[in-house]
C-alpha positions as CSV (number, residue, x, y, z in Angstrom):
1,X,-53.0,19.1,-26.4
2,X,-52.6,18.6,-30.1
3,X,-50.8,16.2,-31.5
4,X,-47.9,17.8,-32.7
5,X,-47.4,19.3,-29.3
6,X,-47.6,15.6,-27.8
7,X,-45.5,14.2,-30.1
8,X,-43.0,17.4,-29.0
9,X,-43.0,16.6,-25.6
10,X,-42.8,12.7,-25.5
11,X,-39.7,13.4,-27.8
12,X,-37.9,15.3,-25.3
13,X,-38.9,13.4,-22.7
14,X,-37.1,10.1,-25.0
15,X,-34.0,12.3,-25.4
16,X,-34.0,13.3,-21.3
17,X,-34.2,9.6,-20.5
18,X,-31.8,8.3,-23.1
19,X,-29.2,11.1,-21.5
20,X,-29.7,10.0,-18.2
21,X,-29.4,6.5,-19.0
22,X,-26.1,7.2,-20.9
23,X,-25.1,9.7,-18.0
24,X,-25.1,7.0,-15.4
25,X,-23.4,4.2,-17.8
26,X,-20.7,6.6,-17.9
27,X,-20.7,6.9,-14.4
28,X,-20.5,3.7,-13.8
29,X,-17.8,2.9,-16.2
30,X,-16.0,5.9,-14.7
31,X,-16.2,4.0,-11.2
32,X,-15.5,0.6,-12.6
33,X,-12.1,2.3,-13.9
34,X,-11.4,4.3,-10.9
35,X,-11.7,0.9,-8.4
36,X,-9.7,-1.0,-10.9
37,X,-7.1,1.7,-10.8
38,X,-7.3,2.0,-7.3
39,X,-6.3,-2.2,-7.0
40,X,-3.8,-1.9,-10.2
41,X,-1.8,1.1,-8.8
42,X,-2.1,0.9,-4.9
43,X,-3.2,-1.6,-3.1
44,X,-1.0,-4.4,-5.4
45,X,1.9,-2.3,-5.2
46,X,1.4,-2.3,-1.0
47,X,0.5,-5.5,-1.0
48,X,4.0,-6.6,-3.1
49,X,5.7,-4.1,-0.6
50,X,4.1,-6.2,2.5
51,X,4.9,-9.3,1.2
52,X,8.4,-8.8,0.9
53,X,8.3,-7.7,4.2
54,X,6.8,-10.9,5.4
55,X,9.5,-13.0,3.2
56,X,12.4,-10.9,4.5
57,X,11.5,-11.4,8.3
58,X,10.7,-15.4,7.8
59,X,14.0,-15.5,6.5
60,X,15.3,-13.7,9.4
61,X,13.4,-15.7,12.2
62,X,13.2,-19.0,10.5
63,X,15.5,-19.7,7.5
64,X,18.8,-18.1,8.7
65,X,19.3,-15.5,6.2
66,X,21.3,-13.2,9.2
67,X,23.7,-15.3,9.2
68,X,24.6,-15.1,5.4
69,X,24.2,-11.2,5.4
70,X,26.9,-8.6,5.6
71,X,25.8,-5.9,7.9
72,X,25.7,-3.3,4.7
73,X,23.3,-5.4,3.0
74,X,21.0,-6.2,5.5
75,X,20.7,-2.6,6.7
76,X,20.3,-1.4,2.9
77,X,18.0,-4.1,2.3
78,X,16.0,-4.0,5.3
79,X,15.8,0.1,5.2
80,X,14.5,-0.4,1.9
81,X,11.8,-2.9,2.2
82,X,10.5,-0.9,5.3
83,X,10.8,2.5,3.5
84,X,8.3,0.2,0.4
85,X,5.7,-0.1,2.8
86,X,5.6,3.3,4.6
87,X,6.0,5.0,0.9
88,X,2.7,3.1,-0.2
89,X,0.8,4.0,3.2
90,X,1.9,7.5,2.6
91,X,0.4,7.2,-1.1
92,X,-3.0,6.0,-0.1
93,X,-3.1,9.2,1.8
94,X,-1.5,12.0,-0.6
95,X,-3.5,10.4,-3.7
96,X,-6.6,11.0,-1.9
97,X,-6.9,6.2,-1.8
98,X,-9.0,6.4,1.5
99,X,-11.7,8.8,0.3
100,X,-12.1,6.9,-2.7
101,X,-12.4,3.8,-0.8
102,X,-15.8,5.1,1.1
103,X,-17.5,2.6,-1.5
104,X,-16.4,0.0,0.7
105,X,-16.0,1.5,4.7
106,X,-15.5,-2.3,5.6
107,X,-12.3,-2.7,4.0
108,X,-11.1,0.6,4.3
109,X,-11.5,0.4,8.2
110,X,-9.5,-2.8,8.0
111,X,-7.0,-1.4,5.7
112,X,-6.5,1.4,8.2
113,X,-6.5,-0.5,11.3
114,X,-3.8,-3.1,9.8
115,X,-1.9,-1.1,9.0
116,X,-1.6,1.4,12.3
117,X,-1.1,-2.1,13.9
118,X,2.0,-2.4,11.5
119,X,3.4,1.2,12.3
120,X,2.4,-0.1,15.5
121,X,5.7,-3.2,15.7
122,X,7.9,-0.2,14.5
123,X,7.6,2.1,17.4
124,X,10.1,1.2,19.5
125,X,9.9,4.6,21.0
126,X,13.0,5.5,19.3
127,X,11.8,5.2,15.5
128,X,9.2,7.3,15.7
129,X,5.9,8.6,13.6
130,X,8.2,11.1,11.6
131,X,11.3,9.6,11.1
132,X,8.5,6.8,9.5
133,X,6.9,9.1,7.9
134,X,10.2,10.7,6.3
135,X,11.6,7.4,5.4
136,X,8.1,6.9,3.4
137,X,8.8,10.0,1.6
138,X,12.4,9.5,0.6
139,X,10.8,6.7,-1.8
140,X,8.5,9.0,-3.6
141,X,8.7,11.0,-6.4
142,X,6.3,12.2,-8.9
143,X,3.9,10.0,-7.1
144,X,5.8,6.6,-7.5
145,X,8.3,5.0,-5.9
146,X,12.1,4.9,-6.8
147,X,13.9,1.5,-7.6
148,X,16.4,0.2,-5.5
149,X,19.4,1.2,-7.2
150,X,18.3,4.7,-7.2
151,X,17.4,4.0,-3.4
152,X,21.1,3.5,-2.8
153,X,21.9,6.7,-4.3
154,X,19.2,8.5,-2.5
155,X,20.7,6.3,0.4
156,X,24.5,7.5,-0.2
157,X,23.3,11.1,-0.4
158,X,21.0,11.2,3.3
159,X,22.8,9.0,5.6
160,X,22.6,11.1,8.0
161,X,19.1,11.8,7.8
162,X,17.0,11.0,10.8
163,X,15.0,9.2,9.5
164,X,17.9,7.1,8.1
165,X,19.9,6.9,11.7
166,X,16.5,6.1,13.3
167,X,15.7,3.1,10.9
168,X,18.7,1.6,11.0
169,X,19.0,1.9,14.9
170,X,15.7,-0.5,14.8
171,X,16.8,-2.8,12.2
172,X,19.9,-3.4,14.0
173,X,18.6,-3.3,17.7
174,X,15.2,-5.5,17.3
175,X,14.8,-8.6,18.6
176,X,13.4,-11.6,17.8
177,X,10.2,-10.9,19.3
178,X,9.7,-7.5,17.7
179,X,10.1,-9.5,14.5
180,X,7.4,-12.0,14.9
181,X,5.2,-9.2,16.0
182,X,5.9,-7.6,12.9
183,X,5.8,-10.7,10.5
184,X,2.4,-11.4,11.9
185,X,1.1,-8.1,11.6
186,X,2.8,-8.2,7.8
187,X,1.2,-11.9,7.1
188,X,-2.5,-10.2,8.2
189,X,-2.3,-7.7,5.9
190,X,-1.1,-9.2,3.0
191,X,-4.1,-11.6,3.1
192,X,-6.6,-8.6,3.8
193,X,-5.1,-7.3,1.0
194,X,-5.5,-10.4,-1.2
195,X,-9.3,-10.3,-0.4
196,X,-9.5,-7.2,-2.2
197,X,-7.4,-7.5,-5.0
198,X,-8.2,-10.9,-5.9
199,X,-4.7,-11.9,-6.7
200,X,-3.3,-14.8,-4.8
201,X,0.0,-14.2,-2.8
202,X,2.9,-16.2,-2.2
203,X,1.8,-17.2,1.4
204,X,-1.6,-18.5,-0.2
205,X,-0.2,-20.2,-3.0
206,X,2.9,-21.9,-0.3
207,X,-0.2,-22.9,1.8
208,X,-2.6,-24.4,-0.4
209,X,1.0,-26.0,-2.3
């Protein structure tokens, strides 16, 4: 081999290597950036959405809050912080979450089995998967959730939606047991969540307070 044909050849093989290396930096990066937008725009937004949850059922079981609620307000309320939580599951679904989460099956078992647990304290064999799964969906659009006020109107509009009827049949039905099962199921999740996002909740900060 001459020279001029070695010095050929150990060029390209410099430039192959120095693409590859650059190839998987930037493949890196582009998984860095797609597990920090996975935590950023889903599972902080759930966990927010199952934290409220918790809150509004210790206030319900523990700090009295019923008793200072008019019956529209609770039902709006309570519809809409259930209808947070099922809209988020529903999300990890449609925006393709789980699959992307096969970097870490241990969480995303978790994540799965916590929350079909949740769904779980809501089946009171009259609020079923559907009317759940509808009640998720009223929240979305263009892949984010609506605020509350435009809840209301979205409320105003489908009152007599099933998914609506069924909701507020199990908000205004469930008993105090169904709402510690739930509240428990809320609390385990939110710190599952917590162990993934790295952002402390309220219940940690309350605890460690």
């Amino acid at each position: 081999m001459t020279n001029e044909l070695r010095a050929l050849v150990f060029a390209g093989l410099g430039t192959l290597i120095g693409a590859l290396i650059q190839y998987y930096f930037q493949r890196r990066s582009m998984a860095h950036q797609e597990r920090r937008e996975i935590i950023e725009v889903h599972l902080l937004q759930l966990q927010n959405a199952v934290e409220s949850l918790y809150y509004r059922l210790n206030n319900l079981l523990d700090g009295g809050g019923r008793a200072i609620m008019g019956d529209a307000y609770f039902r709006q309320t309570s519809i809409y912080i259930l209808a947070r939580v099922l809209a988020q599951e529903s999300l990890l679904t449609t925006e393709g979450i789980y699959a992307k989460l096969n970097y870490d099956e241990a969480f995303k078992r978790q994540l799965k089995g916590n929350l079909h647990a949740l769904n779980g304290c809501l089946d009171d064999h009259n609020f079923l998967y559907y009317h759940r799964i509808q009640l998720g969906e009223m929240l979305i659009q263009d892949a984010q959730l609506v605020t509350y006020t435009e809840f209301l109107a979205l409320l105003k509009n489908n009152s007599q939606a099933a998914a609506v009827i069924k909701a507020e049949e199990f908000i205004m039905s469930a008993t105090d047991q169904q709402w510690d099962r739930l509240r428990q199921q809320a609390k385990a999740l939110v710190f599952l969540l917590e162990s993934k996002t790295r952002v402390p909740s309220a219940l940690s900060l309350s605890r460690a307070a």
